[in-house]
N, C-alpha and C positions, 0 to 999 in steps of 0.2 A: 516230768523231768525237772530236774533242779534247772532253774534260770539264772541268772544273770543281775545285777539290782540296775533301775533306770540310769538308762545312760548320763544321765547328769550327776550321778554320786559319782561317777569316777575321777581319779586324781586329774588336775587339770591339763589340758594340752600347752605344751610349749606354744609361750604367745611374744611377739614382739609389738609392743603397746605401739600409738600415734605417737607418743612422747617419745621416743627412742628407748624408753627402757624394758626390759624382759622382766616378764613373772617368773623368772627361773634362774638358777645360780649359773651363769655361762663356763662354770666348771665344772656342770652335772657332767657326770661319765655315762656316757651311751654302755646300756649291757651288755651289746650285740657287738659292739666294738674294740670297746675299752679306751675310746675316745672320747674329747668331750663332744656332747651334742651338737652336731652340725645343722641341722635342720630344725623349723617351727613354723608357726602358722602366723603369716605378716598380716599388718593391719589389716581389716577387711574379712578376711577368709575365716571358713565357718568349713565342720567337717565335710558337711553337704555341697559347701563350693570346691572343694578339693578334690574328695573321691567319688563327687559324681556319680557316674553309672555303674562302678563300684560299691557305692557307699549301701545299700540294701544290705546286699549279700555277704558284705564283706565285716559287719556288724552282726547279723546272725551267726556270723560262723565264729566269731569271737564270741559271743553272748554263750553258742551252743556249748564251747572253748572250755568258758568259766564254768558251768551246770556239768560239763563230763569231768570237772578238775577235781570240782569240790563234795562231787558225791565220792570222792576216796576218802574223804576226808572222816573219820568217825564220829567227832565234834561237830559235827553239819548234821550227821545223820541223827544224830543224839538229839537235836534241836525236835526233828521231826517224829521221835517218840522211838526210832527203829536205831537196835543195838543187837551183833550178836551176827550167828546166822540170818536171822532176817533185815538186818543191814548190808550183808554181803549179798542176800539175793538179788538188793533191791539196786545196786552197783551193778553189775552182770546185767540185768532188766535193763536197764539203763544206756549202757554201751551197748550192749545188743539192738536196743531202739534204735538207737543211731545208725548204726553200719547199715540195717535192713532198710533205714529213709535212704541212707545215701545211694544205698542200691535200687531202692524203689524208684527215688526222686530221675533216673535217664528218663523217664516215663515225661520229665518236665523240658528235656534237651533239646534243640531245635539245631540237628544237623544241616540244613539245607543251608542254615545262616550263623553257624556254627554260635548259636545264643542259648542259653540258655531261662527260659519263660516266668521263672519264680525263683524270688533270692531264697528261699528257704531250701527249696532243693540243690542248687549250685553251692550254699553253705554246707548241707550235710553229706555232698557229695566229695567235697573236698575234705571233707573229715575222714570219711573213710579213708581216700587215697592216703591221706596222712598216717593211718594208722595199718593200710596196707603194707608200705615200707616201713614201717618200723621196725620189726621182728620177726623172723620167718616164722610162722603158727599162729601169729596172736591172730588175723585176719584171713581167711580162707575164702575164696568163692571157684566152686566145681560146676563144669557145665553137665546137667544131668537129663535123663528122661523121666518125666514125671509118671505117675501110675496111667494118668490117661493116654499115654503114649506120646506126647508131646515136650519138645523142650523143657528144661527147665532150671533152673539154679539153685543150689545148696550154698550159702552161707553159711559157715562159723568161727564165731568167736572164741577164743579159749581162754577162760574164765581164769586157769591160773597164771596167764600172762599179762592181764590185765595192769598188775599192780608195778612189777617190776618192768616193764616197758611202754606198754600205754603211757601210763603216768607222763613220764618222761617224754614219750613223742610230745602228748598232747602241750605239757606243760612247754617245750622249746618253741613246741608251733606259738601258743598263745601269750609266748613272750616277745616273739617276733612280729607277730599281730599287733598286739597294745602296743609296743616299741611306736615302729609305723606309725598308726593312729595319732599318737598323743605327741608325736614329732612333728606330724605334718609330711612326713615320707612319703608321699604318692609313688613314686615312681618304684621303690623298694615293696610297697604294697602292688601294685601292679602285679611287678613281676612274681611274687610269689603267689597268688590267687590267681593266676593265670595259668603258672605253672600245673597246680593243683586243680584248676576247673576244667583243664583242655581234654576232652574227653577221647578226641579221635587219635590222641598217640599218648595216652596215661605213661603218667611216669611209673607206676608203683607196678612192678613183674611184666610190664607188658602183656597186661587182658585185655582181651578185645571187649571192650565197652561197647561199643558199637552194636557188638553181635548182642553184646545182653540186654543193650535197650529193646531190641526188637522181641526179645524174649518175654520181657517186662511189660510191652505194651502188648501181647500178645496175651498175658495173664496176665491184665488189667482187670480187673472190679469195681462194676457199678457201686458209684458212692454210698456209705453205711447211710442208713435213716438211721437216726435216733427219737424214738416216739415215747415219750414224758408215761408212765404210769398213773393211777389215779387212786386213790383211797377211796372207800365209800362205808360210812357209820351206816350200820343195818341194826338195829337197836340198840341197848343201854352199852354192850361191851362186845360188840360182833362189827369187826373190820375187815371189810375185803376188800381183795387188793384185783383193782383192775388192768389187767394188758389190754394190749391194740396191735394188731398187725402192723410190721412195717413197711407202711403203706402210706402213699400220699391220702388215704380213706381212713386211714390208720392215724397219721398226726393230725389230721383235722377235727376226726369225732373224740380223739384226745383233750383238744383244746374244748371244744363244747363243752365236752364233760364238765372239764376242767372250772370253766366260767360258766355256767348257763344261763346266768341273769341278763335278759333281756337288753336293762338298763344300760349294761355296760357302753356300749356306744355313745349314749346319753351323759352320762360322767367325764369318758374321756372327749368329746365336744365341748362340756360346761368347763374340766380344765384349761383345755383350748384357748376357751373365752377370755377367762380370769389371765393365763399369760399372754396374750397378743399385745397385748400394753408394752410389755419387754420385748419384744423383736418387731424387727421394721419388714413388718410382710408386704 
């Protein structure tokens, strides 16, 4: 997915200095308002002293915000070599990824204590809902019976409504987001990711989330292995390509392959050596 650029390039947060003067024209006009800026962040305060037990999730989901904004964008996608049809697939790829995390991510929700366990999932679960109320179609989820006879869910996205409503939701949301943010809004931030995360009475058509976490964690899957491949020179121009089961037996005799010099222990110890000078072990 397209990201986000480190969060320190962003335009700066409204600050009021020790010195009594602000890093910002006290006649900026709030977007969201059409006032001038009421809020900023007083001496002292740092995003992370503000939005707190927000501040994770509530980041991710601006970051995710910016990568679902700018992959419309054809000039973005042009950067990454894709134009055409295969710029448009990779748009649809894309939002699509999303909605099926935010749907995945109830798998991370913690009803008993109504918490949610990982900012990544409570970000992209609020994206969805965002894009649930947007437009009737753009967002679908059907409760269904899967072929093995058991529950199941059907999400879909509709690719031609992407442009002329997505957009749009996405973009008000992550205007309203960075607003917050770079104001110092806590409490305008609250309320809206709260809105958007509260999973036991969603705002967006009234689905029972509830019922599809259990769905979710019912068709859950053991985490993917990824086991590294291996090349092997078999004379002057004969290259084979070795696999490995994905298996904990599988990424191990990967990695041997991989290294088989004995030594190696031996090198990374004499590194060791050579830097222990620099750290106070």
């Amino acid at each position: 997915m397209i990201r986000r650029p480190p969060r320190s390039t962003l335009f700066p947060y409204t600050t009021l200095f020790r010195s009594g003067t602000f890093n910002f024209d006290k006649g900026t006009v709030d977007p969201l308002t059409g006032n001038c800026v009421a809020s900023y962040y007083e001496p002292g305060d740092t995003y992370d002293s503000k939005f707190t037990t927000i501040g994770s999730a509530y980041e991710e989901c601006r970051a995710e915000c910016v990568g679902l904004y700018l992959s419309l964008d054809p000039d973005v996608l042009k950067i990454f070599g894709y134009e055409g049809e295969e710029a448009a697939n990779i748009t649809y790829v894309n939002w699509l990824s999303m909605v099926w995390a935010g749907l995945r991510g109830l798998e991370m929700y913690q009803p008993d204590h109504y918490q949610w366990g990982q900012a990544h999932s409570q970000a992209r679960f609020v994206i969805l809902q965002v894009l649930l109320e947007a437009e009737e179609g753009l967002v679908e989820i059907e409760e269904k019976i899967g072929d093995d006879g058991n529950p199941d869910l059907l999400l879909t996205l509709d690719r031609s409504k992407i442009v002329p409503f997505g957009k749009e939701a996405i973009g008000k949301f992550l205007q309203k987001i960075q607003v917050f943010k770079s104001t110092g809004d806590i409490d305008s931030a609250k309320d809206i990711f709260a809105k958007y995360s509260f999973v036991d009475m969603p705002v967006s058509k009234g689905l029972p989330f509830l019922s599809y976490r259990d769905i979710v964690i019912a068709r859950r899957q053991p985490r993917k292995m990824f086991v590294q491949m291996n090349t092997v020179a078999r004379g002057n121009e004969d290259v084979q390509l070795i696999n490995y089961e994905p298996t904990h037996e599988g990424l191990i005799k990967s990695w041997i392959d991989r290294f088989p010099s004995v030594t190696l222990d031996e090198s990374l110890q004499s590194l060791f050596e050579k830097d222990r000078k620099y750290f106070d072990l």
